[in-house]
Short mmCIF file of the C-alpha atoms (twelve columns), coordinates in Angstrom:
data_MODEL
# 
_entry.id   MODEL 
# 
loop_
_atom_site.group_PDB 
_atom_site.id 
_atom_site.type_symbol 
_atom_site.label_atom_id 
_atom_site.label_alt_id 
_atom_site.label_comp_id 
_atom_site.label_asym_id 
_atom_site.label_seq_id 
_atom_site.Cartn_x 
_atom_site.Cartn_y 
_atom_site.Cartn_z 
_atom_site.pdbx_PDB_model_num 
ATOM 1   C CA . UNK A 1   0.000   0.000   0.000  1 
ATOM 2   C CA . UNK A 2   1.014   3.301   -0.310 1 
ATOM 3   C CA . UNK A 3   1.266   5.188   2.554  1 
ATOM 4   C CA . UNK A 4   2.866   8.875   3.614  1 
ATOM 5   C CA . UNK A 5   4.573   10.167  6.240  1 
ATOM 6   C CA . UNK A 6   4.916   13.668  7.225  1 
ATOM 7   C CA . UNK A 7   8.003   15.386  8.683  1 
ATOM 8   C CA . UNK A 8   8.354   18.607  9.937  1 
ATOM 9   C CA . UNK A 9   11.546  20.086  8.404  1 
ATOM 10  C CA . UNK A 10  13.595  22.854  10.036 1 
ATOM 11  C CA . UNK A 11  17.334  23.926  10.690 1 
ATOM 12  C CA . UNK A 12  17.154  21.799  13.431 1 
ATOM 13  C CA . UNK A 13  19.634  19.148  12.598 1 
ATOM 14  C CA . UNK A 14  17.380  16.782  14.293 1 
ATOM 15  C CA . UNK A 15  14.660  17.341  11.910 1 
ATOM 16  C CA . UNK A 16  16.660  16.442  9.267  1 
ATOM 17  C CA . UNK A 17  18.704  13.522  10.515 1 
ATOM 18  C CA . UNK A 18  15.021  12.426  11.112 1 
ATOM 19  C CA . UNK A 19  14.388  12.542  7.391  1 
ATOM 20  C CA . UNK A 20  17.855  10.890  6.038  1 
ATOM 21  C CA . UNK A 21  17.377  8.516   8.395  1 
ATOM 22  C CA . UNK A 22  14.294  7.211   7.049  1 
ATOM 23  C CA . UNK A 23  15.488  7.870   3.481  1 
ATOM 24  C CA . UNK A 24  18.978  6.086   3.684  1 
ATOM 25  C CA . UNK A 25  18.550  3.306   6.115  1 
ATOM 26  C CA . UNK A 26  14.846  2.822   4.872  1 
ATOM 27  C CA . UNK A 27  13.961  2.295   8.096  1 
ATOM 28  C CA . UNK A 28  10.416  4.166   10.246 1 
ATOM 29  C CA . UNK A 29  10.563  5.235   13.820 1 
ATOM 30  C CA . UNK A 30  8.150   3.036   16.042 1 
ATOM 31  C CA . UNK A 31  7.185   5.381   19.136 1 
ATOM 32  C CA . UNK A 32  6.456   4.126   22.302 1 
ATOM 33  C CA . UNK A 33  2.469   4.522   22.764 1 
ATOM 34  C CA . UNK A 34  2.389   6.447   25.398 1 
ATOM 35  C CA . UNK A 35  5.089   9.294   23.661 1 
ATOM 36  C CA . UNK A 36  1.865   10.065  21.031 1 
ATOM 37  C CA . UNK A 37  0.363   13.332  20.723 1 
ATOM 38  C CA . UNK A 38  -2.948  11.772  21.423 1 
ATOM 39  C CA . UNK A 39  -3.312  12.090  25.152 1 
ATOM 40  C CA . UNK A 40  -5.980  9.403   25.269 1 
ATOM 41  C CA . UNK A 41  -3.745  7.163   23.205 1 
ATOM 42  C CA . UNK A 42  -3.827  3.318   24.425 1 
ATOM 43  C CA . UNK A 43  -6.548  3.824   27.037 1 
ATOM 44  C CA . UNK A 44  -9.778  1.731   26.845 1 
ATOM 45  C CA . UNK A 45  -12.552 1.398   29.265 1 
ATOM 46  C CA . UNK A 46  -13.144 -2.155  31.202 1 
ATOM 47  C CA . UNK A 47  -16.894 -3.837  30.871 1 
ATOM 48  C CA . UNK A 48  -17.515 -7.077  32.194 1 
ATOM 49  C CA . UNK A 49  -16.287 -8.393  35.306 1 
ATOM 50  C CA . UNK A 50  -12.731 -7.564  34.699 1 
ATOM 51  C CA . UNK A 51  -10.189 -8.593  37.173 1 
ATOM 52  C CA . UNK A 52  -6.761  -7.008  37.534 1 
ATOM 53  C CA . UNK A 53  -4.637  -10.119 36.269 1 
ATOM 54  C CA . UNK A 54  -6.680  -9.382  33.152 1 
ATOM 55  C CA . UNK A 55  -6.371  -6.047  32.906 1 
ATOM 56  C CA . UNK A 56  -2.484  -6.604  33.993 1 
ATOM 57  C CA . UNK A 57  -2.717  -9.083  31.213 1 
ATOM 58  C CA . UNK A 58  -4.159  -6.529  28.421 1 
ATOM 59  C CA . UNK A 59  -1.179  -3.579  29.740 1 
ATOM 60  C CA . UNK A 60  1.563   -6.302  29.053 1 
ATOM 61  C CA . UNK A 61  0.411   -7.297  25.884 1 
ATOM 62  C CA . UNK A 62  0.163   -3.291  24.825 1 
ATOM 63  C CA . UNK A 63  3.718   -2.508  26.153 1 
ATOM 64  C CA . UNK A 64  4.945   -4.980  23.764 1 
ATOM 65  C CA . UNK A 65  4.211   -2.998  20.802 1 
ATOM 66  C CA . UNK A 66  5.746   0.513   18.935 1 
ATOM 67  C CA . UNK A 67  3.633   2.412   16.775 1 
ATOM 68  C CA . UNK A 68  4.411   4.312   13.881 1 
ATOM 69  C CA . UNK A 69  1.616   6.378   12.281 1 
ATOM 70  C CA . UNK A 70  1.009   7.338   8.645  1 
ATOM 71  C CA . UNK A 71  -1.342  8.512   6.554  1 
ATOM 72  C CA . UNK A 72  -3.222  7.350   3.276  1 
ATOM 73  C CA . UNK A 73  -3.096  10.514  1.495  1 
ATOM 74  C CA . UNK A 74  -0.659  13.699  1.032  1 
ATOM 75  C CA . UNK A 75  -3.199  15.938  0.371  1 
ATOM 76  C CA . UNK A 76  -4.739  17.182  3.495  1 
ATOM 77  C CA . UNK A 77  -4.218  20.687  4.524  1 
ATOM 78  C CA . UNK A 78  -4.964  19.363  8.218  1 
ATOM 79  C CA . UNK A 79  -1.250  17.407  7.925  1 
ATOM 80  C CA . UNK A 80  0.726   19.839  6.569  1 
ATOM 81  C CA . UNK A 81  -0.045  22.438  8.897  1 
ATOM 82  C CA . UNK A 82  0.378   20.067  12.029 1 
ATOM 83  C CA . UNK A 83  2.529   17.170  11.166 1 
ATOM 84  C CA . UNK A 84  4.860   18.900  8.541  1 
ATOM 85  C CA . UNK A 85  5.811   22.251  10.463 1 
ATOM 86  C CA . UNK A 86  2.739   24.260  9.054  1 
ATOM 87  C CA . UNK A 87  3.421   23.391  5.495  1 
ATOM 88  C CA . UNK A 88  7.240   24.152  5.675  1 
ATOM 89  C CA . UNK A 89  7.882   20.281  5.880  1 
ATOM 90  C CA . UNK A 90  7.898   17.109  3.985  1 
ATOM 91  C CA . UNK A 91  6.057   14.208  3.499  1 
ATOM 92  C CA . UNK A 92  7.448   10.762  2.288  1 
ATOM 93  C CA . UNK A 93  5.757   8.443   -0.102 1 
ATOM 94  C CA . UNK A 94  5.917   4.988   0.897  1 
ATOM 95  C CA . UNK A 95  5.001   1.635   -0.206 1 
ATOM 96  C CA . UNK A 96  4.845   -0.679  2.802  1 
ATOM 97  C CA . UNK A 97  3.448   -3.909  2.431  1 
ATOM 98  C CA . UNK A 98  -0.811  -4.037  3.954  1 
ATOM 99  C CA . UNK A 99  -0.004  -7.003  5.954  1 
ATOM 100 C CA . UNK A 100 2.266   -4.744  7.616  1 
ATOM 101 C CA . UNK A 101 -0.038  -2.473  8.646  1 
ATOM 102 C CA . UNK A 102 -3.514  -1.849  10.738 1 
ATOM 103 C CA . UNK A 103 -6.170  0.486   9.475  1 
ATOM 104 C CA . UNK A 104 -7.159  3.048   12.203 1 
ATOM 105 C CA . UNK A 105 -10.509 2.633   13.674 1 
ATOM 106 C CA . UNK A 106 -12.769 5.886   14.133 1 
ATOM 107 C CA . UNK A 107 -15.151 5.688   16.886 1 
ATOM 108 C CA . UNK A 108 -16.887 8.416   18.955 1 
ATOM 109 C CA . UNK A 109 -16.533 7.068   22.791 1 
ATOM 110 C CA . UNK A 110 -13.539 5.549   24.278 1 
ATOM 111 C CA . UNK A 111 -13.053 1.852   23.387 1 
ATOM 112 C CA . UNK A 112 -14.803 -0.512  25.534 1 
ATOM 113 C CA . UNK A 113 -13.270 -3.936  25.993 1 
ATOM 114 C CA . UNK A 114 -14.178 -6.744  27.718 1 
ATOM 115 C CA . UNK A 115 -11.173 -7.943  29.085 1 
ATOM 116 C CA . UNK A 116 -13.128 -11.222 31.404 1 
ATOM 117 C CA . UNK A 117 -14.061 -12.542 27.746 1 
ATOM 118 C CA . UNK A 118 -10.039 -12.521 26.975 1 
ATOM 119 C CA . UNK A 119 -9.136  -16.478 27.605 1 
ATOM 120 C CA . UNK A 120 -6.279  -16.561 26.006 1 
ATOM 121 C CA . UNK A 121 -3.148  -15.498 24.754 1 
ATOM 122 C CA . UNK A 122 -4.516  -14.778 21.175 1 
ATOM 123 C CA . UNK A 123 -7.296  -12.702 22.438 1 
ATOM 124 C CA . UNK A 124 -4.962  -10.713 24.293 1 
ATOM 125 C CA . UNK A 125 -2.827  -9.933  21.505 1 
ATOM 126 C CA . UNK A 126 -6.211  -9.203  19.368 1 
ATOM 127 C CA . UNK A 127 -7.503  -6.878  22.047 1 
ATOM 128 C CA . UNK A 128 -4.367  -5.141  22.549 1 
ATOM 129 C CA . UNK A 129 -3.987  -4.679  18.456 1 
ATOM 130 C CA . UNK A 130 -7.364  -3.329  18.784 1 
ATOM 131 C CA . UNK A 131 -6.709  -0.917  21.603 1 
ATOM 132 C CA . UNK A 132 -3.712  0.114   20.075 1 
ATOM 133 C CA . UNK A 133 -5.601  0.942   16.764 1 
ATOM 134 C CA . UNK A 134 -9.006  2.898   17.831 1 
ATOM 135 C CA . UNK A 135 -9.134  6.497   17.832 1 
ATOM 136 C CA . UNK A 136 -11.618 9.014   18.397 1 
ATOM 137 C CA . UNK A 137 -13.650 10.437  15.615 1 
ATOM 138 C CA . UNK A 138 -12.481 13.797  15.702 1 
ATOM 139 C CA . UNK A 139 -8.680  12.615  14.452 1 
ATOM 140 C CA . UNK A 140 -10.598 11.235  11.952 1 
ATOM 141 C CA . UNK A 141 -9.034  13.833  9.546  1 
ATOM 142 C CA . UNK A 142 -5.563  11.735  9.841  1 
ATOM 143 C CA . UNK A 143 -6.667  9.027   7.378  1 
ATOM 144 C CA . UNK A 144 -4.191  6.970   9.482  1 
ATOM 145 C CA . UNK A 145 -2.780  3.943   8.903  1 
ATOM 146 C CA . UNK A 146 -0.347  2.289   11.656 1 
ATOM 147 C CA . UNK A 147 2.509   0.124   11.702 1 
ATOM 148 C CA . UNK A 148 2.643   -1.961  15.049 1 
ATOM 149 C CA . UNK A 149 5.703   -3.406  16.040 1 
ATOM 150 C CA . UNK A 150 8.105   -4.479  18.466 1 
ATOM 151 C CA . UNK A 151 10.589  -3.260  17.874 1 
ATOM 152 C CA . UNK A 152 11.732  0.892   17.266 1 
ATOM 153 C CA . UNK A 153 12.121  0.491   13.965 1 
ATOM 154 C CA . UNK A 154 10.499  -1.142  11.032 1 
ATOM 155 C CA . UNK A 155 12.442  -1.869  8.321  1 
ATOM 156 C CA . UNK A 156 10.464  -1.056  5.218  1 
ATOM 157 C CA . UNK A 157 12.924  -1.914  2.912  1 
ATOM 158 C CA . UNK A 158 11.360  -0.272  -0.295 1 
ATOM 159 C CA . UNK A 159 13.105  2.559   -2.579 1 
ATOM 160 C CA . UNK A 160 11.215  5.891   -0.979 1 
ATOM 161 C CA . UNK A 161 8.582   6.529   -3.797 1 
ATOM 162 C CA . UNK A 162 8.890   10.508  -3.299 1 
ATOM 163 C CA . UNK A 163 9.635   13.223  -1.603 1 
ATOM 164 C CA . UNK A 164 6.915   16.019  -1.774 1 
ATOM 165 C CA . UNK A 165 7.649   19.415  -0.221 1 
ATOM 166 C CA . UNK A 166 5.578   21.786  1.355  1 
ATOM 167 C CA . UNK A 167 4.530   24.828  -0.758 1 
ATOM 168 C CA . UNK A 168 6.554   27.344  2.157  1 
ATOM 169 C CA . UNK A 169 9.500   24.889  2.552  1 
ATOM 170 C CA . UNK A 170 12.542  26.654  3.168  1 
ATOM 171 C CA . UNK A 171 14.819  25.986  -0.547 1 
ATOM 172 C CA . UNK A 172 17.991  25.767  1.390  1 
ATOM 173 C CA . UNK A 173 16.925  22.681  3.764  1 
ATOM 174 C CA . UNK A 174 15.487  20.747  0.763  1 
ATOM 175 C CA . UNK A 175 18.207  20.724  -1.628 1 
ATOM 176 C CA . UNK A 176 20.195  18.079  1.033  1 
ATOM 177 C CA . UNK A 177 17.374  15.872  0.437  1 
ATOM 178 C CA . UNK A 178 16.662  16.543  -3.149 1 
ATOM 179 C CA . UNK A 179 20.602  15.827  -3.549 1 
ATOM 180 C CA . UNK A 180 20.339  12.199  -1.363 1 
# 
């Protein structure tokens, strides 16, 4: 599938180690889930008669996973102003393979799960996938698509597709990448 993602690009040299990073070693950060911009990120509400070895149970599993986000489009003026440094940024075209990655789920409550109907390992791996990929509505905007793994980073192997610059990027940080 092809997927984006946006960087913000700045003379910080951070921001731009960021980018050749992901350019040269074609490699994607995976971010711990709590380090997301999302402060309700991971959380989920308990139904059922949930006990705390299940619930301990449902953490674990979540811990065990890195998340890198990206989107399905480049288009979005919503992106570029907040993911790409207010249109001053960058966005990378990918192709990473769809069994790689989890479609975002849009819902308008908090995620309720069930954690006394998780009996085994699989369903706690299924539920914490699920956690892990629900979002509220309102970032609905994102059109995100999410890599979940275990490990900080993913490897995508693939040449980058493109490189597509935002219309008030500054000409004398993009010519390094144009260049690479």
């Amino acid at each position: 599938m092809i997927a984006y993602k946006f960087r913000r690009l700045s003379d910080c040299h951070s921001d731009t180690d960021r980018i050749m990073d992901i350019i040269e070693q074609k490699r994607l950060y995976c971010a711990d889930w709590n380090d997301l911009n999302d402060p309700s990120e991971g959380h989920y509400l308990c139904a059922g008669g949930s006990t705390p070895d299940q619930i301990k149970k449902l953490l674990a599993e979540k811990t065990k996973y890195r998340i890198c986000s990206l989107c399905k489009g480049f288009d979005s003026p919503l992106m570029w102003a907040h993911y790409a440094g207010g249109f001053k940024g960058i966005t990378i075209e990918l192709e990473i393979p769809e069994s790689c990655t989890t479609k975002v789920r849009y819902q308008q409550k908090l995620l309720c799960i069930d954690t006394s109907s998780l009996e085994n390992d699989k369903a706690v791996m299924l539920a914490a996938r699920k956690v892990l990929s629900t979002k509220f509505r309102f970032w609905k905007y994102e059109q995100e698509v999410r890599i979940l793994h275990d490990k900080e980073y993913f490897p995508f192997g693939q040449p980058i597709r493109r490189l597509i610059f935002g219309c008030k990027v500054d000409e004398s940080l993009s010519k390094p990448l144009i260049a690479s």
